[in-house]
C-alpha positions as CSV (number, residue, x, y, z in Angstrom):
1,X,18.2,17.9,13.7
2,X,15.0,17.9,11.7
3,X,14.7,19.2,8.6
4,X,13.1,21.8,7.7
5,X,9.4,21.6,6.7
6,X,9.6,24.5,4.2
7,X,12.6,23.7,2.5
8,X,11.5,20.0,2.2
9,X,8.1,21.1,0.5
10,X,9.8,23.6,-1.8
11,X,12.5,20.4,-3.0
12,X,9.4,18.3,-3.2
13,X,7.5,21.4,-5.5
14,X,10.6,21.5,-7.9
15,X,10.4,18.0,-7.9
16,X,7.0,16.9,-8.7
17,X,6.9,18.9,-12.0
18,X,9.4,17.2,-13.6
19,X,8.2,14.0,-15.6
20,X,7.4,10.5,-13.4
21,X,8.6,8.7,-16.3
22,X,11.9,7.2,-16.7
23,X,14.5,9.9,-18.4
24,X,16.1,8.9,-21.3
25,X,18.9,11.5,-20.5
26,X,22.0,10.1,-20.3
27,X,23.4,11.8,-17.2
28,X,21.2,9.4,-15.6
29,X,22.6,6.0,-14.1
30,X,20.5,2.7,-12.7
31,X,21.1,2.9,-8.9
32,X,19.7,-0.6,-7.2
33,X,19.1,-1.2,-3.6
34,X,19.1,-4.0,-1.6
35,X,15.8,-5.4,-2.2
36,X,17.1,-5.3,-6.0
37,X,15.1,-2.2,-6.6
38,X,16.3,-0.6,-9.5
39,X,15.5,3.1,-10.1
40,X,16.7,6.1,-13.1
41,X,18.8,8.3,-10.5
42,X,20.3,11.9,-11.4
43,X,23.9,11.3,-10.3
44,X,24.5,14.7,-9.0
45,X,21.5,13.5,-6.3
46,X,23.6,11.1,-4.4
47,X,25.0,13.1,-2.3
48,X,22.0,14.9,-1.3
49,X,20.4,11.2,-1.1
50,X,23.0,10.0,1.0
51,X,22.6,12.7,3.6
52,X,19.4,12.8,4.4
53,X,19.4,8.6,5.0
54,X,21.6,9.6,7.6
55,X,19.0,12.5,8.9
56,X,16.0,10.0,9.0
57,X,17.6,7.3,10.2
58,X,19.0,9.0,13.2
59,X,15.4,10.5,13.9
60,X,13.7,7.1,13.6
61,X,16.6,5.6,16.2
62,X,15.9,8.2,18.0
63,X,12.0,7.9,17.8
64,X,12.4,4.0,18.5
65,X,14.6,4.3,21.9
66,X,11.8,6.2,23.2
67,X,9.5,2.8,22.9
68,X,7.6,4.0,20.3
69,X,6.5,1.9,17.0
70,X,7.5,3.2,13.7
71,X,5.2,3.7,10.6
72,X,5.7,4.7,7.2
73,X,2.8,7.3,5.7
74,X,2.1,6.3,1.4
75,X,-0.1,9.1,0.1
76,X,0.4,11.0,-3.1
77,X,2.1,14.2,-3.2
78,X,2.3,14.9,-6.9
79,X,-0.4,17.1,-8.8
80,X,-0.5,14.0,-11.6
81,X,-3.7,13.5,-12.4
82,X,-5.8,16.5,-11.0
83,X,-4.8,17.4,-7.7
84,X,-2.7,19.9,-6.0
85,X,0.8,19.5,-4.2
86,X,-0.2,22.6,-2.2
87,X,-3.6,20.4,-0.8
88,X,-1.9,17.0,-1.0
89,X,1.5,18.5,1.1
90,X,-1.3,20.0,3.8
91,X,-3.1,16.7,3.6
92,X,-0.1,14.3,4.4
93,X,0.7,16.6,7.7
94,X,-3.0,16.4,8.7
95,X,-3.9,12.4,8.0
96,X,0.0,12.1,9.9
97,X,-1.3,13.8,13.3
98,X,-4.6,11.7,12.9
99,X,-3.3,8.3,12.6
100,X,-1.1,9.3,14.9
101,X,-3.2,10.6,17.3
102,X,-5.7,7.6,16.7
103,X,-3.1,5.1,17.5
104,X,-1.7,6.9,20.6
105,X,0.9,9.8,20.2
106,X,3.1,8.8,23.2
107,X,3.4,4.9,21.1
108,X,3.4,6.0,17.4
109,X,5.8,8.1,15.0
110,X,4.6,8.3,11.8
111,X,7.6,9.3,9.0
112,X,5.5,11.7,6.5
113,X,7.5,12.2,3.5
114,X,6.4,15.4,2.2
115,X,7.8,16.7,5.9
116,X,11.2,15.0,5.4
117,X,12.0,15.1,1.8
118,X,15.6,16.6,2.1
119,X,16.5,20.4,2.0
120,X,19.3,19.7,-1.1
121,X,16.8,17.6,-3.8
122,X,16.4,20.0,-6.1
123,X,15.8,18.7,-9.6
124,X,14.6,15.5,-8.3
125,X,11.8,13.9,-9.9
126,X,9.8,10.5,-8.6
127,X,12.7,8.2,-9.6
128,X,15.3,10.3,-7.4
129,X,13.0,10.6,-4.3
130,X,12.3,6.7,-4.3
131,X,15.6,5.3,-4.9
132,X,16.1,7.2,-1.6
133,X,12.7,6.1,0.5
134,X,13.4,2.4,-0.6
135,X,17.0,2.6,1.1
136,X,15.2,4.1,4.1
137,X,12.3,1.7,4.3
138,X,14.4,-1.7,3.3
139,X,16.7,-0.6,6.3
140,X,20.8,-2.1,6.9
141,X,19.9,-5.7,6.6
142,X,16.7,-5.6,3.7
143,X,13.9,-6.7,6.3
144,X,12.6,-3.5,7.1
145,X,13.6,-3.8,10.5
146,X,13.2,-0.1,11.4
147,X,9.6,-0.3,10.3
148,X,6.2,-1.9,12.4
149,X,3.6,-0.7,9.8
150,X,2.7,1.1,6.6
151,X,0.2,3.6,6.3
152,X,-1.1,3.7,2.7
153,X,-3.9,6.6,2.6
154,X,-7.2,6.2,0.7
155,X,-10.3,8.5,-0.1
156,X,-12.3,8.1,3.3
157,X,-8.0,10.0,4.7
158,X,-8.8,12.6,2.0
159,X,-12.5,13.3,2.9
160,X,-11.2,13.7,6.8
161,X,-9.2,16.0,5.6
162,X,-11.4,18.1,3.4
163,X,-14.4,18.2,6.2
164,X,-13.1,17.1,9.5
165,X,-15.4,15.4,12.3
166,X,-16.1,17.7,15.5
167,X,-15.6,15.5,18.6
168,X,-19.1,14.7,19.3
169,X,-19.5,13.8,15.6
170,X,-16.5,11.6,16.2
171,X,-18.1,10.2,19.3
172,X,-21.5,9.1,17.2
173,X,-19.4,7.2,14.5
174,X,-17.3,5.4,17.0
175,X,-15.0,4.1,14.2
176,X,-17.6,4.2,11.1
177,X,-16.7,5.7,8.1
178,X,-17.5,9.1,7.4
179,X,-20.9,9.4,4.8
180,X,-20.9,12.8,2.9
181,X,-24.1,13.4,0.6
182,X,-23.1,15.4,-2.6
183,X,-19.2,14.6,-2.1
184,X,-18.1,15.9,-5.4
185,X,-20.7,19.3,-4.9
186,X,-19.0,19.8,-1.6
187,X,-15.4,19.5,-3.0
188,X,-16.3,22.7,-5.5
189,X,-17.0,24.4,-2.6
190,X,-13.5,23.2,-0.9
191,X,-11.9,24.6,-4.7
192,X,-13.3,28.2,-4.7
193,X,-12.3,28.4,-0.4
194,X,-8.7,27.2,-1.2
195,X,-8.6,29.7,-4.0
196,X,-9.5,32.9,-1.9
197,X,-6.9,31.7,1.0
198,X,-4.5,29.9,0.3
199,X,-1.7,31.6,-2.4
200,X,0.2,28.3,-3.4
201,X,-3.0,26.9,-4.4
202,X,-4.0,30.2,-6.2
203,X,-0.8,30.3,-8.3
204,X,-1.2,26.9,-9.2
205,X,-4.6,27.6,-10.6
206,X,-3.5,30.5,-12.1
207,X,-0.5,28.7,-13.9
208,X,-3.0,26.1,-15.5
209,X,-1.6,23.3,-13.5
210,X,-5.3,22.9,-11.0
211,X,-8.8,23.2,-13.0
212,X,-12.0,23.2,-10.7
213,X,-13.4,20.2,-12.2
214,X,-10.6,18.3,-12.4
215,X,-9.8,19.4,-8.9
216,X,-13.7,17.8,-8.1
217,X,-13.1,15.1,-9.9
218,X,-9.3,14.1,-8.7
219,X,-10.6,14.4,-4.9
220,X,-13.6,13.0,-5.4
221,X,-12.9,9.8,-7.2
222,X,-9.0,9.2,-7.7
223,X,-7.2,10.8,-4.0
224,X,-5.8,7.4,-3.2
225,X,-2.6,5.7,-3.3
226,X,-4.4,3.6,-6.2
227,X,-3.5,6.1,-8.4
228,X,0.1,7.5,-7.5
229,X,3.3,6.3,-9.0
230,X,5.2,6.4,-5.8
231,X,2.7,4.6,-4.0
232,X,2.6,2.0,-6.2
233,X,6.3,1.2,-5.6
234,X,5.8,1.7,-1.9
235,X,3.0,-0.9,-1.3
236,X,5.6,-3.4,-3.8
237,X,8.2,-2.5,-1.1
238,X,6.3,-3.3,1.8
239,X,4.6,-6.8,0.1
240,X,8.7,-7.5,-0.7
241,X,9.5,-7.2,3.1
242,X,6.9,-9.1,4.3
243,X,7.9,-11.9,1.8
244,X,11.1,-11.8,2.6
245,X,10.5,-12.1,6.4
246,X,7.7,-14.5,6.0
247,X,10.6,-16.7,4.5
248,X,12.9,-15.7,7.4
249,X,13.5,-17.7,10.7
250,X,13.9,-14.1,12.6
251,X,10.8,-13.2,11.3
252,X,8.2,-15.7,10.4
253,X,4.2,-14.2,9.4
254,X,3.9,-13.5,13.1
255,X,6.4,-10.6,12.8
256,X,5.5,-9.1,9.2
257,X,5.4,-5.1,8.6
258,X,1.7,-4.5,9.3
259,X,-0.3,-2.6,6.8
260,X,-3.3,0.1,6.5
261,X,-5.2,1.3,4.0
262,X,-7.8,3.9,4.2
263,X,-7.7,3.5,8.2
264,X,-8.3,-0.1,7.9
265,X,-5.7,-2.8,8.3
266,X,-6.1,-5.0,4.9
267,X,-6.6,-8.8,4.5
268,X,-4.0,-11.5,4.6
269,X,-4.1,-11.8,1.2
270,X,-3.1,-8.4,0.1
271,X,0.1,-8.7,2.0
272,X,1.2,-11.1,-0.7
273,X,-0.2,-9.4,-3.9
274,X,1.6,-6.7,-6.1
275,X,1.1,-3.7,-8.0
276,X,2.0,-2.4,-11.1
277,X,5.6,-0.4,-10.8
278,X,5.4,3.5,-10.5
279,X,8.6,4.9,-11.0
280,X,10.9,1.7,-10.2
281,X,13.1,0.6,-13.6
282,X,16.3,0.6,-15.1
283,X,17.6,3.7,-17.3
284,X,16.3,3.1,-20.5
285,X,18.9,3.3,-23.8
């Protein structure tokens, strides 16, 4: 059964106010995973953690019996730095339905996690939530096997988003990337239309947590992956599968994860080259 959208955005809300950093508090235990991932986890989590492996796993089995290839959507969901879970939540379903719909709905599925974050995660913070995606993307046996591609999302996702092509403008760029005069000008204009209809953005405003100019300048220059701690340790995950089947006779370069950014696929080198942690670590003392 799929899990409910709403009650996996408001777990992901609780969640994304709490600190990214790694809590000092000692009812929190280091929880590793296969790929020796190591994460700060709130014990009282593992249940809720365990269950919903068991929800997305059966709904990817269930996705891949039906032929279909199986990609994992990276794109920040946390306010840090600027932006807005209410836009970035919104966001993730929309850039979802467009790779999707790119690559061909009746061969894709697309795991979003702001749509299947778990209904039981309150309290969670970034540490909690990962420990949790690494289990799901390392998979039984630490290859990835469930997985044919990552989809890490970049600013040219974001400005699709924000000011959508028509079809016949779609037809003229024939695979171009979009070209906005006055980006940052625009995005004001996005801020003060998201104010006057839409009421989770308005209360974040209203509660300090969303300024217009740093909402300008978050979209406009920093809504990447590059810049979110979960994203971080998701592209690390998916450059640790690949290394590991690279090494593997199963596997081999022929049959690594394949990976996008920004709508592109990126260079051999990139598959091999890491990024600073986000919220992966040990409890500290």
């Amino acid at each position: 059964m799929r899990i409910s959208a709403i009650a996996s955005a408001c777990a992901l809300a609780a969640a994304i106010f709490v600190s990214t950093a790694h809590s000092e508090d000692a009812s929190r235990q280091t929880l590793c995973t296969k790929l020796n991932l190591c994460y700060c986890v709130k014990p009282d989590l593992r249940q809720a953690i365990a269950d919903n492996l068991v929800v997305v796993r059966n709904e990817i089995a269930a996705q891949k019996a039906k032929g279909k290839a199986i990609g994992y959507l990276s794109i920040p969901l946390s306010p840090a730095g600027g932006g807005s879970y209410a836009i970035n939540s919104e966001a993730a379903g929309r850039i979802a339905q467009t790779v999707v719909a790119r690559l061909g709905e009746s061969s894709v599925w697309i795991l979003n996690p702001a749509a299947w974050g778990g209904d039981h995660m309150i309290g969670a913070n970034g540490a909690d939530y990962m420990y949790m995606w690494t289990q799901i993307l390392e998979g039984s046996t630490g290859y990835g096997d469930d997985f044919d591609f990552f989809y890490f999302v970049g600013p040219t996702d974001f400005a699709g988003y924000f000011f959508p092509l028509t079809k016949e403008e779609q037809g003229r760029v024939k695979g171009e990337r979009q070209s906005l005069d006055d980006y940052l000008g625009r995005l004001d204009g996005v801020f003060d239309r998201q104010l006057a209809s839409n009421p989770s953005f308005k209360k974040e405003v209203e509660q300090g947590r969303v300024t217009k100019s740093g909402f300008r300048n978050y979209y406009g220059l920093r809504a990447s992956v590059s810049f979110s701690f979960g994203s971080h340790d998701e592209w690390n995950i998916a450059r640790m599968l690949n290394d590991r089947r690279r090494g593997a006779d199963s596997f081999g370069i022929a049959n690594q994860v394949a990976i996008f950014f920004d709508g592109q696929p990126v260079d051999p080198g990139a598959y091999e080259a890491a990024a600073a942690s986000g919220n992966a670590g040990r409890c500290k003392k």
